[in-house]
Each structure stands twice: as structure tokens, then as C-alpha cells.
C-alpha positions as CSV (number, residue, x, y, z in Angstrom):
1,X,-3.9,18.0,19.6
2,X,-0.5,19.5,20.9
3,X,-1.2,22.3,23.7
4,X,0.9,24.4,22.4
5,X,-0.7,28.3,22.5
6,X,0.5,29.5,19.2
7,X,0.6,28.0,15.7
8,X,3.5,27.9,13.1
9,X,3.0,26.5,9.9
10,X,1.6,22.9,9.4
11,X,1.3,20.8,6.7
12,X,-1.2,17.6,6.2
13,X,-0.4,14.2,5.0
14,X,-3.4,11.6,4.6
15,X,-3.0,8.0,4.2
16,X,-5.0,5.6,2.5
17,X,-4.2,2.2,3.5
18,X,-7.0,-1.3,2.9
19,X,-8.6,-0.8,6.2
20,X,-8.6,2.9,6.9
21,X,-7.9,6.4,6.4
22,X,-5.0,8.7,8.8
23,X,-4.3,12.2,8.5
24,X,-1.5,13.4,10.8
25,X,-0.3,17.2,10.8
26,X,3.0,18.4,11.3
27,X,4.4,21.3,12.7
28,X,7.5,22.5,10.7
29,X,9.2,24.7,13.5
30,X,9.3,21.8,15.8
31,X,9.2,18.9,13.4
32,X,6.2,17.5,14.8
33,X,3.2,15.5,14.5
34,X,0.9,17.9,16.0
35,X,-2.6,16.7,15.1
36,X,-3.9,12.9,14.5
37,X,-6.8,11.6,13.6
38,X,-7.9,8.1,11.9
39,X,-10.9,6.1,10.2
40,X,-11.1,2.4,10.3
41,X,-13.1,1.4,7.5
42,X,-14.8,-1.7,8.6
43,X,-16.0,-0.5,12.4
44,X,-16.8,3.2,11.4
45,X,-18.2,3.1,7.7
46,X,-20.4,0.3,8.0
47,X,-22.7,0.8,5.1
48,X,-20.0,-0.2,3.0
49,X,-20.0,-4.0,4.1
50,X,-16.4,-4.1,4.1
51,X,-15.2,-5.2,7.5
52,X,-11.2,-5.6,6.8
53,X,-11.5,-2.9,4.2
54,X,-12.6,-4.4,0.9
55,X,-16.1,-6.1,-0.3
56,X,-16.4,-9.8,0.5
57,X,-16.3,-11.9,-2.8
58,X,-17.6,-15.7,-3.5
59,X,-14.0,-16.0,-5.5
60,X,-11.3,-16.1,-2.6
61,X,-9.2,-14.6,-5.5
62,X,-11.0,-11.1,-6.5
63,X,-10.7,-8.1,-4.0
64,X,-12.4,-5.2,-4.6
65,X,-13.2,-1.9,-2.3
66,X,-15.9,0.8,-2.7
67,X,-13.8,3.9,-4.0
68,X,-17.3,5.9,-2.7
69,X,-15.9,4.7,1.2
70,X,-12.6,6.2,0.5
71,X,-14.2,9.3,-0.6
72,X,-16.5,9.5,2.0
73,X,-13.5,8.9,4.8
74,X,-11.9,12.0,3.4
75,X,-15.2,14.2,4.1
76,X,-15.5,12.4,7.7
77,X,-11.6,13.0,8.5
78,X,-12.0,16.4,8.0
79,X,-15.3,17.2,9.5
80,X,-13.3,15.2,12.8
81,X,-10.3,17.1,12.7
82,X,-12.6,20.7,12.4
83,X,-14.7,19.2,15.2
84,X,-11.8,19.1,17.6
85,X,-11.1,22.9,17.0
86,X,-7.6,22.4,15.3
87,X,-6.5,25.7,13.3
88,X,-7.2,24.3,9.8
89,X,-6.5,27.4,8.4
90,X,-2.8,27.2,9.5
91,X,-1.7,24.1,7.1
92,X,0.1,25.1,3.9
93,X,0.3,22.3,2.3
94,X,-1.1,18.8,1.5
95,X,0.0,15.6,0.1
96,X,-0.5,11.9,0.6
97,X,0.3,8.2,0.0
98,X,-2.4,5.2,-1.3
99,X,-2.3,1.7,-1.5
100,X,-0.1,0.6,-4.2
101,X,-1.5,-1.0,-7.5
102,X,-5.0,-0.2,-6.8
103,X,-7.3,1.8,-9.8
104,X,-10.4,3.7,-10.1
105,X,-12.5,4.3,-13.1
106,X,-14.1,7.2,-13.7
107,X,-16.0,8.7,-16.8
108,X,-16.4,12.3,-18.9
109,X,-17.9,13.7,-16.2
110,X,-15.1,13.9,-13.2
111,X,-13.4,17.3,-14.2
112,X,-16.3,19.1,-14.6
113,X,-18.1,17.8,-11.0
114,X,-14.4,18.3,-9.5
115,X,-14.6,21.6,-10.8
116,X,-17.7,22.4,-9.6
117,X,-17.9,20.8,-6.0
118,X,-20.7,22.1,-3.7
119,X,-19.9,22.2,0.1
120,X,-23.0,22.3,0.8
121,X,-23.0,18.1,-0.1
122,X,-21.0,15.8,0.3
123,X,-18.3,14.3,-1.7
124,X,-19.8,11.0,-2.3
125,X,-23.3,12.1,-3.4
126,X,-21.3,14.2,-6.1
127,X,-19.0,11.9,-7.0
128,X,-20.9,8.8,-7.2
129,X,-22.3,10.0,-11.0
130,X,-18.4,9.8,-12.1
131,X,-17.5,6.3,-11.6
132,X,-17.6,3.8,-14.7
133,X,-16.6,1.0,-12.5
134,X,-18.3,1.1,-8.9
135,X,-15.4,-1.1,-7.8
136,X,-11.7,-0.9,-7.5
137,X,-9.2,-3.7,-7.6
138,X,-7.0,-3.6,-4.9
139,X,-3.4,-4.9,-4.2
140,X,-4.5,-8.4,-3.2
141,X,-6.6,-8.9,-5.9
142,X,-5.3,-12.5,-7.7
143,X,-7.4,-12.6,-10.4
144,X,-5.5,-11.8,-13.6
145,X,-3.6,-15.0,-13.8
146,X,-5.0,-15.1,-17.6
147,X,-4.0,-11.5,-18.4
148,X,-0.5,-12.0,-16.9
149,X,0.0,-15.2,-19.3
150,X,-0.9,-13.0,-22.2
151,X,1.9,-10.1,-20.9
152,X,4.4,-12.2,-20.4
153,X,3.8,-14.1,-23.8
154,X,3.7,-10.8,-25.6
155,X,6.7,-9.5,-23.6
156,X,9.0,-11.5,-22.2
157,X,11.9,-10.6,-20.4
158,X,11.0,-6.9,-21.6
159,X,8.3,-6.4,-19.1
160,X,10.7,-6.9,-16.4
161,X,13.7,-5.4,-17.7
162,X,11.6,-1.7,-18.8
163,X,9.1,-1.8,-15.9
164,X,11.0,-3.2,-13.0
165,X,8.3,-6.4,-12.8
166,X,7.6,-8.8,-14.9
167,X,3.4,-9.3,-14.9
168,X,2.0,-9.6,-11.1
169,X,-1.9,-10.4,-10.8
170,X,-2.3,-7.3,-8.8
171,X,-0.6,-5.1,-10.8
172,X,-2.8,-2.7,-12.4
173,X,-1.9,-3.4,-15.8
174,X,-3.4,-6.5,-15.8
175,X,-6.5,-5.3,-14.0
176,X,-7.1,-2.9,-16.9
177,X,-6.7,-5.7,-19.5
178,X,-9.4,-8.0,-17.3
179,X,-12.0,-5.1,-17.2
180,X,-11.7,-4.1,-20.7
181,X,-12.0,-7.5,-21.5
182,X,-15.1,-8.4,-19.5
183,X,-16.8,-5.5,-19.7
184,X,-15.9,-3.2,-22.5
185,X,-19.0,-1.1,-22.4
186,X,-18.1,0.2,-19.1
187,X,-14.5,0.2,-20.1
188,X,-15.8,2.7,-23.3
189,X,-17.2,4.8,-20.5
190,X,-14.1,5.3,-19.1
191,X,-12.4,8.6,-19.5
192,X,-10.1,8.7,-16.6
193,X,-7.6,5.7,-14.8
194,X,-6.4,6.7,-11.9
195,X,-4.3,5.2,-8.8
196,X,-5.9,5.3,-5.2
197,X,-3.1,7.2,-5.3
198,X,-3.8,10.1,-7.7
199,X,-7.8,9.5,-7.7
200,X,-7.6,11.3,-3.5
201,X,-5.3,13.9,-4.7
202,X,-7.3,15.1,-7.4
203,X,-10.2,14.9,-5.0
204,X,-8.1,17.6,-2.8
205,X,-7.2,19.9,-6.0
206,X,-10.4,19.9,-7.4
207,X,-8.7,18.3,-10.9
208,X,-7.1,15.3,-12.0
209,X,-4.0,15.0,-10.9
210,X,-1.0,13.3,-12.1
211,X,0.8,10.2,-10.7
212,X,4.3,10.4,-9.6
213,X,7.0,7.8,-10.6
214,X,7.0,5.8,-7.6
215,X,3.8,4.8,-7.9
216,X,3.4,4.5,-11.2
217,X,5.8,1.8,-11.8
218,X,3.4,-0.3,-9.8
219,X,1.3,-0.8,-13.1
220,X,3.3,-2.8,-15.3
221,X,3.4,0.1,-17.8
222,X,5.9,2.8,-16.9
223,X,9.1,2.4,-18.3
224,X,11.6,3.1,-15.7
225,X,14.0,3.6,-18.0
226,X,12.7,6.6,-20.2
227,X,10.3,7.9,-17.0
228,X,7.2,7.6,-19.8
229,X,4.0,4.9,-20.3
230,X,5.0,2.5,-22.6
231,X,3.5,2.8,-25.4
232,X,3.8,-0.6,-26.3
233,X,2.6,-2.3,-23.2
234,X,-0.2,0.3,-22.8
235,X,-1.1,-0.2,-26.7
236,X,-1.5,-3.9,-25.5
237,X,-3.2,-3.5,-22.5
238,X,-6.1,-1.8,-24.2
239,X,-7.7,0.2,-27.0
240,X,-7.5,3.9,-26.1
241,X,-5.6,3.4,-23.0
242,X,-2.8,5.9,-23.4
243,X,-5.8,8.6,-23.6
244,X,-7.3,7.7,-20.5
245,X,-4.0,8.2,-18.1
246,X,-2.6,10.8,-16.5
247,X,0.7,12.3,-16.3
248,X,3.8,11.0,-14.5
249,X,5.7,14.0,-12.9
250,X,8.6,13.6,-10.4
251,X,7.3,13.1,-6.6
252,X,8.0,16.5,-5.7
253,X,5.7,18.1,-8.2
254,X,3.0,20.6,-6.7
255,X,0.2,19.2,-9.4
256,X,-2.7,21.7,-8.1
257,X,-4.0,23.5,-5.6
258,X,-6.7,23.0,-2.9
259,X,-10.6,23.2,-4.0
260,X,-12.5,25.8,-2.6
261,X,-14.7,22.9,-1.3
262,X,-12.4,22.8,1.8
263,X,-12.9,26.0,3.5
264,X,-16.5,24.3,4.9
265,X,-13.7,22.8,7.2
266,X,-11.6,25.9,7.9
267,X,-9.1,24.6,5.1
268,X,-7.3,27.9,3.4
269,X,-8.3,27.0,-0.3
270,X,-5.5,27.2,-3.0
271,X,-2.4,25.8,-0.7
272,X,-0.1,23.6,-2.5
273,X,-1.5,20.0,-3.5
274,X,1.8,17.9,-3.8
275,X,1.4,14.7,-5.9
276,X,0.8,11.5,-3.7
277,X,2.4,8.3,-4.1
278,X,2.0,5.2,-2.9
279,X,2.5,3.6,0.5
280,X,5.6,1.5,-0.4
281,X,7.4,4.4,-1.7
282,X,6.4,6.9,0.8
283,X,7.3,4.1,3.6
284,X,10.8,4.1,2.0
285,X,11.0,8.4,2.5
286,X,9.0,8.4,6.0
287,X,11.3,5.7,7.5
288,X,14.3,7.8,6.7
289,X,15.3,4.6,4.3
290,X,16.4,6.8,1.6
291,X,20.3,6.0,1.6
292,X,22.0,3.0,1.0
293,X,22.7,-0.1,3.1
294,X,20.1,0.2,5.1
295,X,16.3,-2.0,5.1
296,X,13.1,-1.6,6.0
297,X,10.6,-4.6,7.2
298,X,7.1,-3.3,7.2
299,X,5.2,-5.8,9.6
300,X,1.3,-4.6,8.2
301,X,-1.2,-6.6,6.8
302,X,1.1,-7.4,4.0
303,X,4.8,-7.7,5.2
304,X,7.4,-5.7,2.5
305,X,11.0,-5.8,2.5
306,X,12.5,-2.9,1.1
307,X,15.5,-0.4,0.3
308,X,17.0,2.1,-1.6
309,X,19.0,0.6,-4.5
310,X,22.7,1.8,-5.9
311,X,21.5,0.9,-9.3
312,X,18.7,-0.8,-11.7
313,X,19.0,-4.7,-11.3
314,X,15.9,-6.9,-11.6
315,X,15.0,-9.7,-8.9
316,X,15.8,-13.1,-12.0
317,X,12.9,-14.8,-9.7
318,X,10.6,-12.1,-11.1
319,X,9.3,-12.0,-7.4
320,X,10.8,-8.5,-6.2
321,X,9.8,-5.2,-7.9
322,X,11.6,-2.4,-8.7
323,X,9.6,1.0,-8.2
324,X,10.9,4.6,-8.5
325,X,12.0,6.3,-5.1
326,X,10.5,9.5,-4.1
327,X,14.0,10.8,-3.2
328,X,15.5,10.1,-6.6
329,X,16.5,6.7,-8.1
330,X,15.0,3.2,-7.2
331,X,14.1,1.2,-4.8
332,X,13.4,-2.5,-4.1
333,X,10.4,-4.2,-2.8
334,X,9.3,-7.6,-2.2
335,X,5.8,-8.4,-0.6
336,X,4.2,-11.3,1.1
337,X,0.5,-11.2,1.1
338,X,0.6,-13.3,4.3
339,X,2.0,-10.6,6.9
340,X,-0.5,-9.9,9.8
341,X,-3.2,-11.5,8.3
342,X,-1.6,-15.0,9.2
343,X,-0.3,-13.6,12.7
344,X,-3.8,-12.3,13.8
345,X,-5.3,-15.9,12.4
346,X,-3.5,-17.5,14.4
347,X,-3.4,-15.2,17.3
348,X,-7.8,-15.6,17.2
349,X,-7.2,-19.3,16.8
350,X,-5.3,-19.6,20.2
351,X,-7.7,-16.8,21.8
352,X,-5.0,-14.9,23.5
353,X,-4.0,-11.2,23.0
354,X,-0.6,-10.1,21.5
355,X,0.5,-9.3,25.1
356,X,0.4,-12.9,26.3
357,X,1.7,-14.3,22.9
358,X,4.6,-12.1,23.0
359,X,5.3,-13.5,26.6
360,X,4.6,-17.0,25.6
361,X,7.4,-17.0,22.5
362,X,10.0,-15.4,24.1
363,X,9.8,-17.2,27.6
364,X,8.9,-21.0,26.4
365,X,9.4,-21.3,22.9
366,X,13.6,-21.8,21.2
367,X,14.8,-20.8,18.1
368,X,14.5,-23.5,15.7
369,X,11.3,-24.4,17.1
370,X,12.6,-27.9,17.0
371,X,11.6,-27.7,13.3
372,X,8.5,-27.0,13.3
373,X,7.2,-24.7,10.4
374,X,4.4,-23.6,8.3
375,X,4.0,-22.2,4.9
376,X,1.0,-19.8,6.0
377,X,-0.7,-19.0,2.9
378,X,-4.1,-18.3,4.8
379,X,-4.9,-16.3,1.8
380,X,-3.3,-16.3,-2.1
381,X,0.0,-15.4,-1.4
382,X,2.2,-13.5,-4.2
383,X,6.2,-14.4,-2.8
384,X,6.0,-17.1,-3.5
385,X,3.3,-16.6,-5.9
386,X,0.5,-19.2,-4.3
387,X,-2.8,-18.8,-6.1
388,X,-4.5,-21.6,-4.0
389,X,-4.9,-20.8,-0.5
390,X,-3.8,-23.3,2.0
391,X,-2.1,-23.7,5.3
392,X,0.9,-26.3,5.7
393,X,2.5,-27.8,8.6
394,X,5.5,-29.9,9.1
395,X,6.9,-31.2,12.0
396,X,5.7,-32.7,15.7
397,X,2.4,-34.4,15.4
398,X,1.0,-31.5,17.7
399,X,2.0,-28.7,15.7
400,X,0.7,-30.9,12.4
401,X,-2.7,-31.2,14.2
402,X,-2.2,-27.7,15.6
403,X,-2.6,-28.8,18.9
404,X,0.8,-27.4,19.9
405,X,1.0,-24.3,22.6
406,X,1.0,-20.8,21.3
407,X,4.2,-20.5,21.5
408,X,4.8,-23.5,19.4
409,X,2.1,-22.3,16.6
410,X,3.0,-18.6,17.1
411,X,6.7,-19.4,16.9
412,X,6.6,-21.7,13.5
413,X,4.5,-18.6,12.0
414,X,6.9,-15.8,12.6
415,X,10.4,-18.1,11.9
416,X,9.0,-18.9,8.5
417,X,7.8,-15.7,7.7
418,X,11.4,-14.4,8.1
419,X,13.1,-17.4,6.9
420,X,11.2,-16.4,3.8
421,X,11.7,-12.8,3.8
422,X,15.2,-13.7,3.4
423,X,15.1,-16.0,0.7
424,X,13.6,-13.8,-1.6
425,X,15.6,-10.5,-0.8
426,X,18.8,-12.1,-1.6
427,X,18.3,-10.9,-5.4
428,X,18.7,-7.4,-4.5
429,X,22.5,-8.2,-3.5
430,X,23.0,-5.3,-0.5
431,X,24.8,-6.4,2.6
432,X,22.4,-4.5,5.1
433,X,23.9,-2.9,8.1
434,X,20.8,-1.7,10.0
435,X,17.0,-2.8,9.3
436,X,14.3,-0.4,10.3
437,X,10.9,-2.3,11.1
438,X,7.3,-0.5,10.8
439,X,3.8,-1.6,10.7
440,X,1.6,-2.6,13.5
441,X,3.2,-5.3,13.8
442,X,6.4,-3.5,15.0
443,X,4.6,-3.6,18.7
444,X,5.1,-6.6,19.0
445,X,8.1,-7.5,20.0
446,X,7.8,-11.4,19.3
447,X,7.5,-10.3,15.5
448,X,10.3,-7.7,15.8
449,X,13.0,-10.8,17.7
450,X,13.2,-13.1,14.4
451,X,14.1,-10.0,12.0
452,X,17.4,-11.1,12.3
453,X,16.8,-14.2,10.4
454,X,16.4,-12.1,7.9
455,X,19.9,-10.7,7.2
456,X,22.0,-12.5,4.4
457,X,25.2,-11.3,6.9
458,X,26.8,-11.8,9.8
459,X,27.6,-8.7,10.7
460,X,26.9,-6.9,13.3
461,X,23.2,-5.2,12.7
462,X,21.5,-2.5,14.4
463,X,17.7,-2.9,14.3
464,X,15.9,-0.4,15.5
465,X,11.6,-0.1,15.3
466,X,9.9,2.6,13.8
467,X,7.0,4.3,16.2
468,X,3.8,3.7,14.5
469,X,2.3,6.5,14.2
């Protein structure tokens, strides 16, 4: 917490990213971050068995997280940040960002329990009676394969062309179409869809709150075009579906206010709750990516390549998406599944720490690795869109029988990783003059020396790294 004596206005943003929950306070006078305090999912919430984040499945292509560990990290942030004595009572306004594409399900009864919320218990023992699914498909979730076939065949080029995607596994819209389709009792039940998004801002306002367009057109069922569900796709989708989802309101929108639930922290109840949106979107606002010609590479457990576009245009691949941007307009995203998740599997495969890779690549490694490469799906991988996992190596005989050095291994990794990155931005047709780069992975300054590879120019490029924080 900053030492300063006296307090000006704050206002709190919370994240809510696979593996854990942030909440940073800012102080408008100075422009600050002021207060910060985290929640990793997998070493603090035990009891939910989900050590990277999400619930370990037989099928390597289903990922699912408890939305009860998400609600119960939003109780525990705030009991943290009232236990370190922070003036609570000072913030004026709240808002936040979610994992993209991933839904909850929740039945007749979550307005009224909203409504009604007793401090005196905690979130999840309230909340728990709500949900009509006690699972949430998440963004790497690869299991719709089937209900993206049936999309596409009922849509075509539409799909793309109206929603800024054509039909991605992990794309809520198919995910709806899977669960109403395996289990349409529960899917009956279902009175409310939300976003991870929307589902913790309507936790905050005591309601449920809309979804703003950024987010939304992670779904396969806004229209971009018109700003409004589809009511074609949606009528596809499912029975009843329309009924069941909220409101899409511009990202600016104040959608409620705070539940009196909050002042058991020292929270001021009835301050602005501001819609949320998703990471990706939020990433594009936060990294001050909001005008054109410049990028950002977010280096997390996915890796993302995205920017602000000049106008509407569709990746013809149907790998990148186009979402709305929180600032007005588009923006363009392309994700690969396979970010840190193949750097730290290799990284635990050699044994070393990030400190001594870095040093090993940049001191004994080349570029060009003397051509060896992998394709490091280590997990389903959606750019390309992989659906069986499997690491491949080509060239030296070491490097094939991974017997090569770390900088070898570590090396091959991170030069195909960007060598990818750049094949599959190209579509978006912006000659870049300065990339940003985020994510934990930004710390590393291995990861951050191949960006360039990236660029589909020559010119001169100014990359700069974005503090983590």
C-alpha cells in the first residue's frame, strides 16, 4: 500500500484470469496503482482441485473451472485488502475484465439471492443454490468440434462476416449448443447465461448485469454489424436462448451499483459498477493500444497478437477474430493456445529457472538455431487449429531426441512461436510501427528478443515491454 498520509479518490479494477484473481486500486490524482493484491487459484484455493486454474478432465479436450472458486476469490480479495487497513471507503468506482469466451449457468433463482445477499455469509454458500451447471467452459475448452460443423454448415461465410469469427470450439456459442444438447434438463433450468465477464459484475451490483460489446463478440452470436444478438444464430444455437441473455451496452455503461453486501469490507455501497469486459479487450485499453499502427504481444498462458483496426475486415483463414474495442471500433485478435504453457514445459523439462535460460539463449544459442524448430502443441492448439495434442521436432538428431542444451530446446520454442505469430497476423494488413509486449512472459527477456520476427516490415520498430503489474 502507497505511504502516502491522505487519500484522494480511488477506483478498483479486479481481474479474472484462468489461474487467479487481481484487484489493483488506483489513485486518480496521481494516476497510480496504489493498492495490489492477488489470489492464485491453484496454491491458495485448494479445495477446488484445480491447480493451473481449471478441473482436471480424462478428455485432454474439455476444460472446465468451478465458477463457486471465482466467487469465493472475490470474498477472499476483499477480506485481504480490508485486512491490510486500506481506506475501502475511498474507491468510487468499480469495474473489471474476465477471461474471454467463458459462460456460467445459472437458474430463476440468481436475482432474487443477488438481491438479497447476507454479509453475514459468504458468497459461495449463497450462491451455490443458483447454478444450473456447476461447471463453466473456459477459453481452452476444444470440445465443440461437432457443434462448430453444424454452425458453419448452417452459416457459412455469414458467421464470420456478422460476428467477426467464423465457429471456434471455445467460443461460447458452441458451448451453449453442446450443453443444451447433452443435457437439456439442466439447460431448461437455465434462466441466466452469463460471461465470466458479466456473471462477477453482477456479483458486485447485486443484479445481473449486462455484457459489453467487446466481450460479447467472443460468442459467435453478436452481430458486429447491427451491435445486437443475432437472432438467427441465437435461434440456432438453442430453444429459448435469446430469453436467457443479457443486454449488450457500450463498454462505458455504468450497469448498477455496488450491493450493500460490501460495506462488511469498508466498501461505500451504491458507487458506480461499470460493465466489465473481457481480458483481450481490456488488454487492448490498459496497454494504451487503442490507436492505430501500433501491436500488442501478450506473452500469458495463451500468447495473443492484437490491435486496434481502421476498419471491419475478417482474417479469410478464419483463424483471427474480430471483437469490439472498448474505446470505440474493432480490434483484431489472434491466439495461440500454446503461449507459456509450452515455455514453462519446457523450462521444467531442462530444470533450470527463467534466469539461467534467459542467459543460456542469448549468450550460446544464434538466430536460426541452425534450423531447428518445433511445432509445440503441448496442448490442443487453436492457430493453427490442432485438436490432437502433440509435440514435433525437426532438425539435429539432438534436438529431435531432445537431448539438445537449453538453449537449443529453449531457442526452437520461442523462434517458432514468433515465426507463427507472424504468419497468422498478416491477414489483418497493418504495417506496425511499435509492438507493446505484456504478460508474464514479458520478464523474460529471451521471450521478448524474437518479437521482432514477428513484424511483416522492415522498418524501423520500437518495442517497448509493458510492466506487469
Amino acid at each position: 500500500v502507497s505511504t502516502q498520509s491522505t487519500w484522494d479518490f480511488m477506483y478498483l479494477g479486479i481481474d479474472v484470469s484462468t489461474q487467479g484473481l487481481k484487484a489493483q486500486i488506483i489513485d486518480l490524482s496521481t494516476q497510480k496503482i496504489c493498492c495490489s493484491e492477488s489470489i492464485n487459484f491453484g496454491k491458495e484455493m485448494p479445495e477446488y482441485k484445480s491447480p493451473n486454474g481449471f478441473i482436471i478432465q480424462e478428455n485432454p479436450l474439455i476444460y472446465h473451472s468451478d465458477p463457486l472458486m471465482w466467487v469465493s476469490a472475490l470474498d477472499l480479495i476483499f477480506h485481504r485488502l480490508k485486512q491490510r487497513h486500506f481506506p475501502l471507503n475511498k474507491i468510487v468506482g468499480i469495474s473489471g475484465s474476465g477471461q474471454q469466451h467463458g459462460s456460467v449457468y445459472l437458474n430463476e433463482s440468481f436475482e432474487k439471492v443477488l438481491a438479497n445477499l447476507d454479509p453475514n455469509k459468504s458468497l459461495s454458500e449463497q450462491l451455490v443454490v443458483t447454478l444450473s451447471r456447476n461447471s463453466s467452459p473456459i477459453w481452452m475448452d476444444r470440445s465443440t468440434s461437432v457443434e462448430c460443423s453444424e454452425l458453419q454448415k448452417q452459416f457459412g461465410k455469414k458467421l464470420q462476416i456478422e460476428t467477426g469469427s467464423p465457429a471456434v470450439e471455445r467460443f461460447t456459442g458452441a458451448q451453449i449448443r453442446k450443453f443444451y444438447k447433452e443435457n437439456p434438463a439442466n439447460y431448461n433450468k437455465t434462466s441466466y447465461i452469463h460471461l465470466v465477464s458479466s456473471f462477477m459484475a453482477s456479483l458486485l451490483a447485486g443484479k445481473s448485469m449486462s455484457m459489453d460489446y467487446g466481450d460479447a463478440a467472443g460468442m459467435n452470436m453478436f452481430n458486429l454489424k447491427t451491435l445486437c444478438w443475432d437472432k438467427d444464430i441465437v435461434g440456432f444455437i438453442a430453444p429459448n436462448l435469446m430469453e436467457k441473455l443479457p443486454n449488450v451496452v457500450c463498454s462505458s455503461t455504468v450497469g448498477g451499483k455496488l450491493s450493500t453486501y460490501y460495506s462488511k469490507y469498508g466498501m461505500t455501497p451504491g458507487i458506480p459498477v461499470v460493465v466489465w469486459s473481457g481480458d483481450n479487450p481490456n488488454s487492448l485499453v490498459g496497454t494504451g493500444a487503442a490507436e492505430y499502427g501500433l501491436a500488442v504481444i501478450s506473452l500469458g498462458t495463451s500468447d495473443t497478437f492484437f490491435a486496434a483496426m481502421k476498419d471491419f475486415k475478417t482474417d479469410p483463414a478464419g483463424y483471427g477474430h474480430v471483437f469490439g474495442n472498448p474505446a470505440g471500433g474493432f480490434m483484431s485478435l489472434t491466439c495461440f493456445t500454446n503461449g507459456s504453457l509450452a515455455r514453462e514445459k519446457i523450462r521444467e523439462e531442462c530444470a533450470k529457472s527463467w534466469e539461467d535460460i534467459d542467459k543460456a539463449v542469448m549468450q550460446e544459442s544464434h538466430p536460426g538455431n541452425n534450423g531447428n524448430m518445433m511445432l509445440p502443441y503441448f496442448t490442443a492448439e487453436s492457430v493453427p487449429l490442432v485438436l490432437k495434442p502433440g509435440v514435433k521436432y525437426f532438425g539435429s538428431e539432438a534436438f529431435v531426441n531432445r537431448t539438445a542444451n537449453i538453449s537449443v530446446k529453449m531457442r526452437g520454442l520461442l523462434e517458432s512461436q514468433a515465426l507463427s505469430l507472424r504468419l497468422h497476423s498478416k491477414w489483418i494488413g497493418e504495417s506496425f510501427k511499435r509492438i507493446r509486449i505484456t504478460g508474464g512472459a514479458s520478464e523474460s527477456s529471451a521471450s521478448v528478443s524474437y518479437t521482432h520476427l514477428t513484424l511483416p516490415t522492415k522498418a524501423q520498430v520500437q518495442i517497448s515491454v509493458v510492466a506487469v503489474s
